[in-house]
C-alpha positions in Angstrom: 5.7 -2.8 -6.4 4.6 -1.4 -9.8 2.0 -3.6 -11.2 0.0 -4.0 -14.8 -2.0 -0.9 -15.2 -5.5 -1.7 -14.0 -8.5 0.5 -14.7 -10.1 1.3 -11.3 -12.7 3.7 -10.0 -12.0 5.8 -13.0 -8.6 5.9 -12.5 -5.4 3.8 -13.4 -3.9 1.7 -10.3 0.1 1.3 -11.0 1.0 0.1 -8.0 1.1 -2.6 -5.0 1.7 -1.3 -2.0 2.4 -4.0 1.2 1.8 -2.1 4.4 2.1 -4.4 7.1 2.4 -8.3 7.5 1.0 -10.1 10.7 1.6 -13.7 10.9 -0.4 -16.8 13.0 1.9 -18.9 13.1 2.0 -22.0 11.6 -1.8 -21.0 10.6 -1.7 -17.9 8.6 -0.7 -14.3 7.6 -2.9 -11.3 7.5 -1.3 -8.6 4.5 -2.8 -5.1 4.4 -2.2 -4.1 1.2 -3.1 -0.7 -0.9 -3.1 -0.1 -4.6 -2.1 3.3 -5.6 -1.7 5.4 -8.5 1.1 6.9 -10.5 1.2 9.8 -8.1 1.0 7.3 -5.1 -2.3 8.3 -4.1 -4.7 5.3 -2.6 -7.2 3.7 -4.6 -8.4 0.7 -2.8 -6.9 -1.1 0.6 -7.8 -4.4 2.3 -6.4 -7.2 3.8 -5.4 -10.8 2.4 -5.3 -13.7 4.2 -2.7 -16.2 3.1 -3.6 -19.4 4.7 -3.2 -23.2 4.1 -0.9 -24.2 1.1 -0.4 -21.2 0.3 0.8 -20.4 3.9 2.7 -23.7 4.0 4.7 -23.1 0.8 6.0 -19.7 1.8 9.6 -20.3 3.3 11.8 -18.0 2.9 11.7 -15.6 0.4 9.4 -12.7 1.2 8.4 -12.0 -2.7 5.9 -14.9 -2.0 3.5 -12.5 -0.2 3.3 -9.8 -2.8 2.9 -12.6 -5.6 0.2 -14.2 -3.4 -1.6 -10.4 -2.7 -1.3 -9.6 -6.2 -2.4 -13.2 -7.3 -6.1 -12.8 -4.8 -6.6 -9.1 -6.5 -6.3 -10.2 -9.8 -3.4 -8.0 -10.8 0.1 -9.1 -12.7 3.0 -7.4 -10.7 5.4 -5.4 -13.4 
């Protein structure tokens, strides 16, 4: 997912990518995530944890996790 440009290890992250999702259920989800420059190249990767409300409110639609990622990294998804 493109995001805001964000100035990071003197580069320019452009991107959000989600790698893999692994869920506890009805506890919470682990998201390793990576941000990436305008070639794609890896900046910074780690895992969120989305747990409690935040885990509750999900549902359905699977845009929640990226918002949520993007939301603990302090970055505004494009």
């Amino acid at each position: 997912m493109n995001i805001t440009p964000v100035p990071l290890l003197n580069k320019t992250a452009t991107q959000l990518n989600i790698q893999a999702v692994i869920v506890r259920l009805n506890n919470a989800a682990d998201v390793t995530w990576q941000l990436l420059d305008a070639n794609g190249a890896q900046l910074l990767t780690g895992v969120a944890v989305i747990g409690g409300a935040e885990y509750t409110a999900w549902g359905t639609d699977d845009s929640y996790i990226p918002a949520q990622v993007a939301a603990q990294l302090g970055v505004t998804l494009a």
